[in-house]
C-alpha positions as CSV (number, residue, x, y, z in Angstrom):
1,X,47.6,-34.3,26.7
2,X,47.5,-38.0,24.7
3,X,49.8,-37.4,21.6
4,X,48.8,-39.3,18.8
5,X,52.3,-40.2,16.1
6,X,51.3,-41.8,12.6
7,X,53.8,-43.2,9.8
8,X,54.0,-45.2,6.9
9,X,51.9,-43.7,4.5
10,X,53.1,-42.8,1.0
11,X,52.5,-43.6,-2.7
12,X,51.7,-47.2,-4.2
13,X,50.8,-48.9,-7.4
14,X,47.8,-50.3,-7.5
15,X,47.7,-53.9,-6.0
16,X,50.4,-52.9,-3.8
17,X,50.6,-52.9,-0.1
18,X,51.5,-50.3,2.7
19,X,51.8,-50.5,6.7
20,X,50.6,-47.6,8.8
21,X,51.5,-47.5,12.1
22,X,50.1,-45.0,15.3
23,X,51.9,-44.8,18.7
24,X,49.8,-43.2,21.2
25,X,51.0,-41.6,24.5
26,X,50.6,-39.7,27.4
27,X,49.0,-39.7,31.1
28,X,46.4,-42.9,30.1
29,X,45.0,-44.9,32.3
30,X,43.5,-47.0,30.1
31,X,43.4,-47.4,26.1
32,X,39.8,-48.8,25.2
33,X,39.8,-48.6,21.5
34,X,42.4,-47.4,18.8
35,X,41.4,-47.6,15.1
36,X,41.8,-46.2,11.5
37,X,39.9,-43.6,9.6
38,X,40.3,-42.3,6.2
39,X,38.7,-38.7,4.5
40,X,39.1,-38.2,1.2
41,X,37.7,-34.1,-0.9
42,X,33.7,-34.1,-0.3
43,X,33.4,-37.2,1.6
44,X,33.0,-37.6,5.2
45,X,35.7,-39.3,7.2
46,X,34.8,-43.0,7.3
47,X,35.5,-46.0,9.8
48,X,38.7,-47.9,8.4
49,X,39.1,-50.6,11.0
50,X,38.7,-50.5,14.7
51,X,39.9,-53.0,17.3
52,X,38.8,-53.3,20.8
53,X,40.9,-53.8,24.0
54,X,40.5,-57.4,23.9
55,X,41.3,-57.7,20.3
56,X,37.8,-57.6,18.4
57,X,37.8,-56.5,15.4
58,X,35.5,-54.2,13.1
59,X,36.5,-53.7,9.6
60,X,34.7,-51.5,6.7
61,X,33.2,-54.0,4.2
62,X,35.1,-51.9,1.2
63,X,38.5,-53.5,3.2
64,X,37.5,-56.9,4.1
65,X,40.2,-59.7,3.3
66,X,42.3,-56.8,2.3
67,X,43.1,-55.0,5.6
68,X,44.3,-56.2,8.9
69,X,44.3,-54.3,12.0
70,X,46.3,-55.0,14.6
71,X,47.5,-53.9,18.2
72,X,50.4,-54.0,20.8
73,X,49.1,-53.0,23.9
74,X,52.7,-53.1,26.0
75,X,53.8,-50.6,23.3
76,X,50.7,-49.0,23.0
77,X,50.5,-48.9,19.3
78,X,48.0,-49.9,16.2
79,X,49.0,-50.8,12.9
80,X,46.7,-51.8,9.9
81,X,48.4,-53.5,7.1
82,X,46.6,-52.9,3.6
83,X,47.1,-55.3,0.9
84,X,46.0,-55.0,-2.6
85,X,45.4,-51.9,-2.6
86,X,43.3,-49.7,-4.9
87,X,43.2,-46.0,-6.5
88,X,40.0,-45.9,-3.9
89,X,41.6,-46.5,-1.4
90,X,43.7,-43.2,-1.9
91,X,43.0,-40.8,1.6
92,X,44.3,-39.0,4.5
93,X,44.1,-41.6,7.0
94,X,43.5,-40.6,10.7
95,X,44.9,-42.8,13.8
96,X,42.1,-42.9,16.3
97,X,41.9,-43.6,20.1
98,X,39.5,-43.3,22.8
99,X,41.3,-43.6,26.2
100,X,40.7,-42.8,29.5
101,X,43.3,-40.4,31.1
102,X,44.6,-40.8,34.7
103,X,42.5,-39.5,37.0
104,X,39.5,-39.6,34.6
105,X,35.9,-40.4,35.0
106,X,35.3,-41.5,31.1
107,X,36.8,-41.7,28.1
108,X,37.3,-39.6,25.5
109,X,38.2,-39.8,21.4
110,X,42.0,-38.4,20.0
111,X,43.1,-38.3,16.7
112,X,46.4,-38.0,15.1
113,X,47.4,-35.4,12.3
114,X,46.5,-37.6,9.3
115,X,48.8,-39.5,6.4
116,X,48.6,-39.5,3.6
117,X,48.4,-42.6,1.1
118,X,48.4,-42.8,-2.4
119,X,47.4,-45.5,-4.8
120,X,48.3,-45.0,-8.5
121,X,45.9,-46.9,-11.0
């Protein structure tokens, strides 16, 4: 019922930079968070950045002064900008929301299908 549409992943040289951006939709009554997450083989997805509905911010320490997450909320979109990036940094990357839908009692988390991005060393 909450579609969740991710773009702007691809492949990069190391120290380069890449925009993703997630535009959620669907009968919401109310967005509370929307963040990133990244899984790459035999690891566990792991917290990106995450920011709140008032604009609070929680970042990874492996993406401090490197990432910057950001939101829209009359568009209803997140976008995290990563700068300097590194062959680490190479994932699926995973648009995340919790929301409340209309005529809900409590939220609930959605995820998008995943991008990829690359970083060559």
């Amino acid at each position: 019922q909450v579609q969740l549409v991710e773009s702007g992943g691809g492949l990069v040289q190391y120290g380069g930079s890449l925009r993703l951006s997630c535009a959620v939709s669907g009968s919401i009554f109310n967005i509370i968070t929307m963040g990133w997450y990244r899984q790459t083989p035999g690891k566990q997805r792991e917290l990106v950045a995450l920011i709140n509905s008032l604009g609070s911010t929680n970042y990874a320490d492996s993406v401090k002064g490197r990432f910057t997450i950001s939101r829209d909320n009359a568009k209803s979109t997140v976008d995290l900008q990563m700068n300097s990036l590194k062959p680490e940094d190479t994932a699926v990357y995973y648009c995340n929301t919790e929301v409340v839908i209309n005529y809900g009692t409590r939220s609930y988390p959605y995820w998008g299908q995943g991008t990829q991005v690359t970083v060559s060393s």
